[in-house]
Backbone as CSV, one residue per row, in Angstrom:
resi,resn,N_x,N_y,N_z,CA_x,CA_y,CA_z,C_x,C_y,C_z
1,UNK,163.996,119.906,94.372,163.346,119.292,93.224,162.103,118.582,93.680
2,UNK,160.788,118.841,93.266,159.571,118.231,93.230,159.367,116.747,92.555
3,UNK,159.258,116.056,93.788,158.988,114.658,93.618,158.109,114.212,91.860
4,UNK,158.330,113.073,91.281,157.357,112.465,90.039,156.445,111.711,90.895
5,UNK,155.423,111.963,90.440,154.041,111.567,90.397,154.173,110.669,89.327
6,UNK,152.893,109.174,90.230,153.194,107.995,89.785,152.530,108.374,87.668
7,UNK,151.627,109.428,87.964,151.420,110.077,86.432,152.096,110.243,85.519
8,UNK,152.894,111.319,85.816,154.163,111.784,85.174,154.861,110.311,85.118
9,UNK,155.347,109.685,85.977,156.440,108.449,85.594,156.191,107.347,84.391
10,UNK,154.614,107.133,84.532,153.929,106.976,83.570,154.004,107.616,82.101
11,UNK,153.932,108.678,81.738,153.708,109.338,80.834,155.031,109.246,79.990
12,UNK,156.457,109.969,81.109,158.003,109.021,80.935,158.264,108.012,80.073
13,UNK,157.784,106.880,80.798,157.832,105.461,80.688,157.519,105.226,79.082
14,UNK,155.954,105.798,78.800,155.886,105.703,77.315,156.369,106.437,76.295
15,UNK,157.354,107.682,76.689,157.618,108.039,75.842,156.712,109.931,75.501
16,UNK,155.867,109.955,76.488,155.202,110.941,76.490,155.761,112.124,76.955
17,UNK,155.978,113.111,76.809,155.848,114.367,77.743,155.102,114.320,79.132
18,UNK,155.702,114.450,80.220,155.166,114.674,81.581,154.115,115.387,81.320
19,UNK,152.714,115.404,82.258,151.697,116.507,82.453,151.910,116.687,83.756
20,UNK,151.407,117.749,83.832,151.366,118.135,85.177,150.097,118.296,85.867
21,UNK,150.017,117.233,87.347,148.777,117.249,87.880,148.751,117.873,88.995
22,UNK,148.071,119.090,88.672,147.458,120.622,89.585,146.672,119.708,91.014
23,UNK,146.204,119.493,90.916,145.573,118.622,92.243,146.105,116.865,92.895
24,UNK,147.269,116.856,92.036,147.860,115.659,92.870,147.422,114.483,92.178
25,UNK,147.453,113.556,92.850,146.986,111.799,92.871,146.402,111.634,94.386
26,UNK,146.083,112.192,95.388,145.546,112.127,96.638,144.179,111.759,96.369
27,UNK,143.371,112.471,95.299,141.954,111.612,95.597,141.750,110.027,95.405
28,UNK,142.782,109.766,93.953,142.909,108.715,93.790,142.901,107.527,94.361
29,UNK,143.810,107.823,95.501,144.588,107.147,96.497,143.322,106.686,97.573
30,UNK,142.182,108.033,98.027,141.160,108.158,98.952,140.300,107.040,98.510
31,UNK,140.138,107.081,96.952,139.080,106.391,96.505,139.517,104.577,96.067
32,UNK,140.792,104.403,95.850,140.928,103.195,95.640,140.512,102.618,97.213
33,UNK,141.785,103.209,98.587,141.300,102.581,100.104,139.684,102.540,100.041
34,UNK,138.662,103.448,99.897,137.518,103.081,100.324,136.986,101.903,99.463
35,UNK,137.050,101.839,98.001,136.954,100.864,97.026,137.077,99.181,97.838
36,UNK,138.055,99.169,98.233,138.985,98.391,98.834,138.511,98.012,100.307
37,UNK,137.953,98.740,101.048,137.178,98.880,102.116,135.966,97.981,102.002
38,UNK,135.310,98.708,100.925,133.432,98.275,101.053,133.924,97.042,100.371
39,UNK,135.097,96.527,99.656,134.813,95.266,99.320,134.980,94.148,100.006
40,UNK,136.094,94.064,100.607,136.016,93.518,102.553,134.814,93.639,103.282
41,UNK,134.029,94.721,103.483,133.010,94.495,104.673,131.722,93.650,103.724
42,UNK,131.918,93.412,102.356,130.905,93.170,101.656,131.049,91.508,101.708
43,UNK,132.362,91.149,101.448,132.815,89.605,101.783,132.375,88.828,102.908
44,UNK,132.719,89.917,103.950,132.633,89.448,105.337,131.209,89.299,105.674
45,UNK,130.035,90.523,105.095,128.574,90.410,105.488,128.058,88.885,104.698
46,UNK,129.069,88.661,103.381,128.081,87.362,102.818,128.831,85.735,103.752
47,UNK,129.943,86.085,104.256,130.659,85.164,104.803,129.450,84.665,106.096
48,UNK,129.063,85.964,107.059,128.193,86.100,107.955,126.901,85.484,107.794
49,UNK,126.367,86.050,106.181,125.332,85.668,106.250,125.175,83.993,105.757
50,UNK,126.005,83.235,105.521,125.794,81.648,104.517,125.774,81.177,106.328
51,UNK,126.783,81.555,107.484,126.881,81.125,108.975,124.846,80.950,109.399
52,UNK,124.777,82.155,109.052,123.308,82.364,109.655,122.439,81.569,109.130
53,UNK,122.221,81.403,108.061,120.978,80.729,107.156,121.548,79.308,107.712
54,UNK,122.290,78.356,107.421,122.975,77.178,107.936,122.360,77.003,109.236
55,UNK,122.726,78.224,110.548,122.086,77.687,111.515,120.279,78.195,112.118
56,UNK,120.128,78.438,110.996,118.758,78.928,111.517,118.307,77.954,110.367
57,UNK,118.700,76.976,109.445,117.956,75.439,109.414,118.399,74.602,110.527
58,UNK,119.054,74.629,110.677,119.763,73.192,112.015,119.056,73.311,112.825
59,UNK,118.895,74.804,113.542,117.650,75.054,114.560,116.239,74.646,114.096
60,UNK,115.763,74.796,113.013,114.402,74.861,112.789,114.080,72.851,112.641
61,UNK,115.071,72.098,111.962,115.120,70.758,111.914,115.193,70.059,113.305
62,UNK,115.461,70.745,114.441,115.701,69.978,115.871,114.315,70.717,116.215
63,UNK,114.311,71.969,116.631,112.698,72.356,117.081,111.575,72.631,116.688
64,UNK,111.331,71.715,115.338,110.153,71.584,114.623,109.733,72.765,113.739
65,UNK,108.475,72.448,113.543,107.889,74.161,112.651,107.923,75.151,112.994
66,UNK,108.424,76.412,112.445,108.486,77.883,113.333,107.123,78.109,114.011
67,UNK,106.861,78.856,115.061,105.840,79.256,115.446,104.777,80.474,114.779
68,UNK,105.885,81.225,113.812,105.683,81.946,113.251,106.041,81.517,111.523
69,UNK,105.039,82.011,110.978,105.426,81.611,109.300,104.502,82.472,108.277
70,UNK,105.352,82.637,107.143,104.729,83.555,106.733,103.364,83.894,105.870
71,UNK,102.768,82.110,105.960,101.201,82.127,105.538,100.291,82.307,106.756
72,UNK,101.202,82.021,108.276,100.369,81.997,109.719,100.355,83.571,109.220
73,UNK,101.139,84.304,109.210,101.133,86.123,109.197,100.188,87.002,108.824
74,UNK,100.076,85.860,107.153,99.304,86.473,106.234,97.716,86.075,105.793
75,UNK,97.520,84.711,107.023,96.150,84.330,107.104,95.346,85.192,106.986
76,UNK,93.530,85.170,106.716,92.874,86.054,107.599,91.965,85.287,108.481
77,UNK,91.906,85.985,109.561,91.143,85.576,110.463,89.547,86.353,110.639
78,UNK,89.016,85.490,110.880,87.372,85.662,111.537,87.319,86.728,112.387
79,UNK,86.900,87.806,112.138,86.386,89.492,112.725,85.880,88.733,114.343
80,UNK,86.873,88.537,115.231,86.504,88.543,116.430,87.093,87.394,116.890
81,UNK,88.033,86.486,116.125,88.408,84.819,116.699,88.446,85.019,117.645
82,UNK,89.789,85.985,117.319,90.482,86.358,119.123,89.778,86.276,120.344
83,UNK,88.598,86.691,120.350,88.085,87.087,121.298,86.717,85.803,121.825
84,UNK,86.870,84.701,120.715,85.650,83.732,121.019,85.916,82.332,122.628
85,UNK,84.834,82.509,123.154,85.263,81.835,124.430,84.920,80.650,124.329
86,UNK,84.824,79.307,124.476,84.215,78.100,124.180,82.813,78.066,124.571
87,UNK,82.473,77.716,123.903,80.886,77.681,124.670,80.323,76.177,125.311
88,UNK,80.689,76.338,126.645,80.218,75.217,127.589,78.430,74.416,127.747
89,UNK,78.394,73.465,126.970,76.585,73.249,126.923,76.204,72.813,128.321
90,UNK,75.102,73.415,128.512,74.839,73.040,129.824,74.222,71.706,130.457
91,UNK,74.146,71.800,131.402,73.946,70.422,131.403,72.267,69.934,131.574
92,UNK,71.694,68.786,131.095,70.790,68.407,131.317,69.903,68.629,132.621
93,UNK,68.522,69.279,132.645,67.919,69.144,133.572,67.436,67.766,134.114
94,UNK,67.194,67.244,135.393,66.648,65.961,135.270,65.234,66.095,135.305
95,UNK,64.891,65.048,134.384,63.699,65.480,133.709,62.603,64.016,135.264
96,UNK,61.901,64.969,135.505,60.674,64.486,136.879,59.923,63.246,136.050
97,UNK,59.921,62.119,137.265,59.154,61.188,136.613,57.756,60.962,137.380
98,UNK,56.921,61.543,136.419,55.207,61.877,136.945,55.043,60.150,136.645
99,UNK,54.322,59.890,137.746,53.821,58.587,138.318,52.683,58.724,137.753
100,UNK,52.140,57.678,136.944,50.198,58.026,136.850,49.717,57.463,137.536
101,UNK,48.760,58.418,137.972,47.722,58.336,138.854,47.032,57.201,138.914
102,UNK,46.777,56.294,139.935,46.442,55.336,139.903,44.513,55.496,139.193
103,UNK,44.110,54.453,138.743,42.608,54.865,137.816,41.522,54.417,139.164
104,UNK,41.006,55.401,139.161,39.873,55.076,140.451,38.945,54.230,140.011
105,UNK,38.529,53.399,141.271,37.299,52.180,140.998,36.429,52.720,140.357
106,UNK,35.869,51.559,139.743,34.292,51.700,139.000,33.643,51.504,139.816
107,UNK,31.954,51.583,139.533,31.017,50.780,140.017,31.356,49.310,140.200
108,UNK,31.427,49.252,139.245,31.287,47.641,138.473,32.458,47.149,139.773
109,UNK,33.285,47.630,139.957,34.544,46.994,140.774,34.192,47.641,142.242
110,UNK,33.470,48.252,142.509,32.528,48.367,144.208,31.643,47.069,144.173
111,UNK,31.470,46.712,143.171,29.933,45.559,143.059,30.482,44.164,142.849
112,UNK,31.952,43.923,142.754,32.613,43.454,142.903,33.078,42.902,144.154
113,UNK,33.284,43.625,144.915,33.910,44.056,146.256,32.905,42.977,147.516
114,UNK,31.640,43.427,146.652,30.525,43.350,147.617,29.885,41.703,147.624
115,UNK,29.500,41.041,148.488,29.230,39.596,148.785,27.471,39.979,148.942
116,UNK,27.319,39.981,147.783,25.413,40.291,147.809,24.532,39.328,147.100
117,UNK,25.212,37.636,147.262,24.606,36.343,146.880,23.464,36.266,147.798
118,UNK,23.506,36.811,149.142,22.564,36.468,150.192,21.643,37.655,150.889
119,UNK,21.610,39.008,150.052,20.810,39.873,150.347,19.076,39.297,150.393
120,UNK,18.559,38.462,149.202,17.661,38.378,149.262,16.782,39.593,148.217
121,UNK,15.029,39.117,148.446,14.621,39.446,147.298,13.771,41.075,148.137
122,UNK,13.936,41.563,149.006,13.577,42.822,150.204,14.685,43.907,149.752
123,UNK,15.827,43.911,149.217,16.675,44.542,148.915,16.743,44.794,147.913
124,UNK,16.462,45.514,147.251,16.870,46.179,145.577,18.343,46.684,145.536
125,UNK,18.872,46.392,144.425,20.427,46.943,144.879,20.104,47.898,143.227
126,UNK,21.033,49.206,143.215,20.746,50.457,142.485,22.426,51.051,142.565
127,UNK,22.589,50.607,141.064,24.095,51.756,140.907,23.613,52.610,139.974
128,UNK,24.969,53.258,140.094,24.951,54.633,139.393,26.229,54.786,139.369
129,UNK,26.686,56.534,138.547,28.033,56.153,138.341,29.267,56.198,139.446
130,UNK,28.465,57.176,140.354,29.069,57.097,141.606,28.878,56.681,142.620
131,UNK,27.753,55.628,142.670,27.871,54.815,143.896,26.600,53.738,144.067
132,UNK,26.633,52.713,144.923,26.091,51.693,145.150,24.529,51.987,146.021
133,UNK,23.859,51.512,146.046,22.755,51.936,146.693,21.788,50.708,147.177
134,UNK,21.523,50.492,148.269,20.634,49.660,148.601,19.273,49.988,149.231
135,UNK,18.163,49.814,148.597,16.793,50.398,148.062,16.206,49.570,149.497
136,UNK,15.319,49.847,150.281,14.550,49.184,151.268,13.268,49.663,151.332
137,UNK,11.888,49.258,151.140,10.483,49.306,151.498,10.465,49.990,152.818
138,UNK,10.081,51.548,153.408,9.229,51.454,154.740,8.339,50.440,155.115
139,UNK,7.713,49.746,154.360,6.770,48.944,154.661,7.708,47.784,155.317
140,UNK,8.262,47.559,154.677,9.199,46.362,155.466,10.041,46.894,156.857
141,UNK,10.496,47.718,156.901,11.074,48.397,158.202,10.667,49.032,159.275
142,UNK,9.554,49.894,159.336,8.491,50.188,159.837,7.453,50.209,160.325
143,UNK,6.856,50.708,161.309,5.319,50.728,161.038,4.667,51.879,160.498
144,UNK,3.482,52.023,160.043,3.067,53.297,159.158,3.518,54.172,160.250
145,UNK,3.607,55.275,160.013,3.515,56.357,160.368,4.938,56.311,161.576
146,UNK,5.818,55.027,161.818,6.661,55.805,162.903,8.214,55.179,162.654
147,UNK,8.643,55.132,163.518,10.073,55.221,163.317,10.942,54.123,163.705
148,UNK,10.439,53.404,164.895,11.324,52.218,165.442,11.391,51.397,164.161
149,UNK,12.428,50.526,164.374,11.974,49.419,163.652,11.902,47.925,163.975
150,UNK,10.838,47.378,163.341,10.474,46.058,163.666,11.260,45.199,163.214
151,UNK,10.356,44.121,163.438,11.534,42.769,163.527,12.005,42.598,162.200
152,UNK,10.411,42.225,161.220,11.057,42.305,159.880,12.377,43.292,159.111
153,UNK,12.711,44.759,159.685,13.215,45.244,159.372,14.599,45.155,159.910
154,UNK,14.647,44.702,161.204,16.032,44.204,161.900,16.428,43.106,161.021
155,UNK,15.808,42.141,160.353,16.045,40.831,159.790,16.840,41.443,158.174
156,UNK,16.122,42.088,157.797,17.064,42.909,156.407,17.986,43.349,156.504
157,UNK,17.925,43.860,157.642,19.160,45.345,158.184,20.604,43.864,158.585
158,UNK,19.608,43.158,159.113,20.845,42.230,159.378,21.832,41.462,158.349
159,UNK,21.249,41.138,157.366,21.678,40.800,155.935,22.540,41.740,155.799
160,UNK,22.058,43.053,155.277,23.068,43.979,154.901,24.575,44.004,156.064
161,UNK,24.721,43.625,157.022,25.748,44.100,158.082,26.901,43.560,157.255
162,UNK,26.985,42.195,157.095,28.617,42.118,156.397,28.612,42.309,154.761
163,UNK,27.947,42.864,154.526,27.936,43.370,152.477,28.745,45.146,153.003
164,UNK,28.101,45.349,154.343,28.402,47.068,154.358,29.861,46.905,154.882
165,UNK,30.284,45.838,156.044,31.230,45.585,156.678,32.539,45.229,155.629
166,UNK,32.317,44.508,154.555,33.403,44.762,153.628,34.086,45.664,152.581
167,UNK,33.588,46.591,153.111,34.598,47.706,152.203,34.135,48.667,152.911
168,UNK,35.198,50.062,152.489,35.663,50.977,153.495,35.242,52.199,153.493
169,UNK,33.917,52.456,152.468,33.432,53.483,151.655,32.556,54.115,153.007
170,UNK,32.401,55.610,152.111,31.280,56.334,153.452,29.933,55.891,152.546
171,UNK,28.875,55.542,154.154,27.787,55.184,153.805,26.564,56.522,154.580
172,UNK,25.671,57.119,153.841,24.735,57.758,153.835,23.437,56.882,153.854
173,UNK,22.790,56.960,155.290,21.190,56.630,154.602,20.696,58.002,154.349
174,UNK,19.707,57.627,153.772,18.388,58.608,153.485,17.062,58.326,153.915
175,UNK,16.242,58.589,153.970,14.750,58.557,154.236,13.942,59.284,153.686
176,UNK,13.200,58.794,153.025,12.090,59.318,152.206,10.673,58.709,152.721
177,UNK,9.530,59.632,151.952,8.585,60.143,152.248,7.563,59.680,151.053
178,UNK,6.538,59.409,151.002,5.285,59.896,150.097,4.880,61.889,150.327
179,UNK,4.311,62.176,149.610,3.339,63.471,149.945,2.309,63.606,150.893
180,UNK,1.752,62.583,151.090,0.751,62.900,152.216,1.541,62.850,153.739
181,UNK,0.511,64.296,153.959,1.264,64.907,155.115,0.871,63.895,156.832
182,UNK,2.038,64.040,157.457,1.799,63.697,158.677,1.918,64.365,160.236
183,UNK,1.272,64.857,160.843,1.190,65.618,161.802,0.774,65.090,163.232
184,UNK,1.545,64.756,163.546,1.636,64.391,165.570,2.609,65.101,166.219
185,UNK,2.557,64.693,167.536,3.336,65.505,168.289,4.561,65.293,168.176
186,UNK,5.302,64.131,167.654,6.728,63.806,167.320,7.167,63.750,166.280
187,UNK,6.515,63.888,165.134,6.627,63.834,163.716,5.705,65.302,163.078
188,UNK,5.845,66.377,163.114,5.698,67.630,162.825,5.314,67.588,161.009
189,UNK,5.735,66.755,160.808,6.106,66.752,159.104,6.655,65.784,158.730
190,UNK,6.782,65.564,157.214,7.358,64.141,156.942,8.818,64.687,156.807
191,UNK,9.430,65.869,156.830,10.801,65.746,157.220,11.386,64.999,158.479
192,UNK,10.631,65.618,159.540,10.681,65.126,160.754,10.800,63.332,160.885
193,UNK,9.890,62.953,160.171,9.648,61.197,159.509,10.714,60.471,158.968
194,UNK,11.105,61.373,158.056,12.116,61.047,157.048,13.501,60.594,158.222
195,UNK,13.705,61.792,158.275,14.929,62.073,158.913,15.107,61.100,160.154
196,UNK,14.393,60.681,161.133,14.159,59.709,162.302,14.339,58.285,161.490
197,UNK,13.553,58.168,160.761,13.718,56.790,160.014,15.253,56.599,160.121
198,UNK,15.994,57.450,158.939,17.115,57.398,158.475,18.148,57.422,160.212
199,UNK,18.243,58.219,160.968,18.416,57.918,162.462,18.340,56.718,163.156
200,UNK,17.302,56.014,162.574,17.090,54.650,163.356,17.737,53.675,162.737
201,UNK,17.918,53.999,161.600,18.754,52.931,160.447,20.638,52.868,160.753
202,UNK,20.823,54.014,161.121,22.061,54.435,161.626,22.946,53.906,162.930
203,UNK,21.649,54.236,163.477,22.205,53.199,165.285,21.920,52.012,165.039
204,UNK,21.226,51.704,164.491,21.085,49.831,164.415,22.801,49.672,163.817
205,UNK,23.425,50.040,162.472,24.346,49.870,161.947,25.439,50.244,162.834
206,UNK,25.558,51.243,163.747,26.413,51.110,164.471,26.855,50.592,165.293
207,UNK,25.650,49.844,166.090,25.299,49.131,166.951,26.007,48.148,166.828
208,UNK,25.902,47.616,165.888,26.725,46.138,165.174,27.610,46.030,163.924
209,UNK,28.354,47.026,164.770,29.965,46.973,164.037,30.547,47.958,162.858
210,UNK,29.041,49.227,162.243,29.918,49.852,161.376,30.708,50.857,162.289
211,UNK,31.711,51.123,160.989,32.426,52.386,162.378,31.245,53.811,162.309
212,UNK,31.051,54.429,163.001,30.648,55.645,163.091,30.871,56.742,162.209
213,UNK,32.163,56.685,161.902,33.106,57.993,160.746,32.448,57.514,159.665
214,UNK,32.085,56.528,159.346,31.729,56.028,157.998,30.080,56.667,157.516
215,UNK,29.100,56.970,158.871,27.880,56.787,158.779,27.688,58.207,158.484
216,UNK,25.855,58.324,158.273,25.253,60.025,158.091,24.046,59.846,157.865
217,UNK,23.373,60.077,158.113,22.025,60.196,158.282,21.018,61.211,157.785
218,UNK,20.269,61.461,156.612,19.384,62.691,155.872,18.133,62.811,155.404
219,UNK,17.405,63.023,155.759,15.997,62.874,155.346,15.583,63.886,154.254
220,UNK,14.992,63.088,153.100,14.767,64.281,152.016,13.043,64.364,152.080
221,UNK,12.039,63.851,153.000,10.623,64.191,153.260,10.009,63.534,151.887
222,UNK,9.504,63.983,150.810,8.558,64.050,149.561,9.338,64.486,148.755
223,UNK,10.894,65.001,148.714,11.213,66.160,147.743,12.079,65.024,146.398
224,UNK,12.421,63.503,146.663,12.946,62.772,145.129,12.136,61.645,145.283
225,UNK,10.573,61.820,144.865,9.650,60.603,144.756,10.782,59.793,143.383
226,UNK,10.106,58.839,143.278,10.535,57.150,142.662,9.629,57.505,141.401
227,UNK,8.177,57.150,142.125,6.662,57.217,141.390,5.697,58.304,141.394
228,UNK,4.821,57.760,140.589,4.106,59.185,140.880,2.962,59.141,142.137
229,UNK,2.912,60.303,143.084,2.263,59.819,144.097,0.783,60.003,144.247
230,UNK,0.092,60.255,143.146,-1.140,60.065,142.663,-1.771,58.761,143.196
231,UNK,-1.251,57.793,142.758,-1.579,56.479,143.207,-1.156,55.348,144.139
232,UNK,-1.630,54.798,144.855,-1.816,53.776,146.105,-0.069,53.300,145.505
233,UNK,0.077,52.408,144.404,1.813,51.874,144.273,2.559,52.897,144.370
234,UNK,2.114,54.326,143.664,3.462,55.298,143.242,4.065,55.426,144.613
235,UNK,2.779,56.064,145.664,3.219,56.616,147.053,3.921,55.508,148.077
236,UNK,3.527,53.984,147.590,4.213,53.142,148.224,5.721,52.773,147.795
237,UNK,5.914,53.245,146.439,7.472,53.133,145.919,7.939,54.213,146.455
238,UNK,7.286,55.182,146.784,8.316,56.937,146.886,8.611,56.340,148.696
239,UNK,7.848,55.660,149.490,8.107,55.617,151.217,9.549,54.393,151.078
240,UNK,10.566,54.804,151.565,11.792,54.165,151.549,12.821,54.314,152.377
241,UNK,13.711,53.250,152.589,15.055,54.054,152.983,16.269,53.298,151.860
242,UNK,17.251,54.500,151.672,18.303,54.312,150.867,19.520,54.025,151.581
243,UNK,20.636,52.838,151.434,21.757,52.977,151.975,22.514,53.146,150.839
244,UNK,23.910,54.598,150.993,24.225,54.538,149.577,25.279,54.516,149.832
245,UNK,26.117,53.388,149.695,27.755,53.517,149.648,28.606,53.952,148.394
246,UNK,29.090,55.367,149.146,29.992,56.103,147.816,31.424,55.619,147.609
247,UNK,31.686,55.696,146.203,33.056,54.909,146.244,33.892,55.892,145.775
């Protein structure tokens, strides 16, 4: 005799006529266990998951803000942040401290310098912008036509020694000339004139105390008259000697 099916017992029970089931109650059976299955692993995944969320706040409350979050994710960033290096300013050059040039003497402060209360009225004194000049008569230093010099002219020359002796400038004489020519056997020309004058003016000054490095000696003949040498004064202003201390 073939077992009742929980169907049939059913059908019994109310009063029904049995049916008969051609394929059993076996799927039934397949499908309630799996039913029954996924609803267990479904319990257990939410059981799992309330564990997880719980400790992934506890964690996040002890080690501060995530490192990751999902506005950091979804920022945008600047086409290249990544890649920007700090930019180190460099450092200051030291900037050179130009000294100014100290302002070179004037005249006025060479003429200064100079103790020329006691030159006397034989000395013309003559600036300019570059230098001091002390004007002397051949007639006073000389005799016509030659070169030593006399007493009167030692007596001037002597005045000048401590006016030249205080300051440190180079001193140039010169010697000049009128136009009318002179011709002897030692004086060829009034260059020849010129130039000896200015020579004789030189060793006297060295003689008594200038230094040597300082001195120079040049004869310019007729070629920067004073006056005009037409006449008896002009040609007597153009015959001279110049001492010119450059500053």
């Amino acid at each position: 005799m073939r077992p009742v099916t929980r169907i049939q017992a059913a059908a019994i029970a109310s009063g029904m006529p049995p049916v008969e089931d051609a394929a059993g109650e076996t799927w039934m059976m397949t499908y309630l266990d799996m039913m029954t299955l996924l609803l267990v692993v479904t319990m257990a995944m939410l059981a799992l998951a309330g564990k997880g969320h719980e400790r992934t706040r506890h964690s996040a409350e002890i080690s501060g803000p995530p490192v990751f979050s999902f506005k950091r994710l979804t920022s945008e960033e600047v086409p290249g942040a990544l890649l920007l290096v700090p930019v180190v300013a460099p450092e200051p050059e030291p900037v050179a401290v130009v000294e100014p040039e100290p302002a070179k003497p004037t005249t006025q402060d060479l003429l200064n310098e100079l103790p020329l209360d006691q030159l006397g009225n034989d000395i013309e004194v003559v600036t300019n912008e570059s230098s001091v000049s002390f004007r002397i008569s051949s007639e006073i230093l000389f005799p016509s036509g030659q070169s030593d010099l006399n007493l009167g002219g030692l007596a001037v020359l002597h005045k000048l020694i401590p006016v030249l002796d205080s300051v440190p400038h180079k001193l140039i004489v010169a010697g000049h000339t009128d136009t009318q020519d002179i011709r002897s056997a030692r004086f060829p020309s009034n260059w020849e004139l010129s130039s000896a004058r200015a020579g004789s003016v030189v060793r006297y000054l060295q003689a008594n105390g200038i230094q040597p490095g300082r001195l120079a000696a040049i004869g310019y003949a007729d070629t920067r008259p004073l006056a005009d040498n037409a006449t008896p004064e002009g040609r007597a202003r153009n015959r001279r000697v110049e001492l010119i201390l450059e500053r």
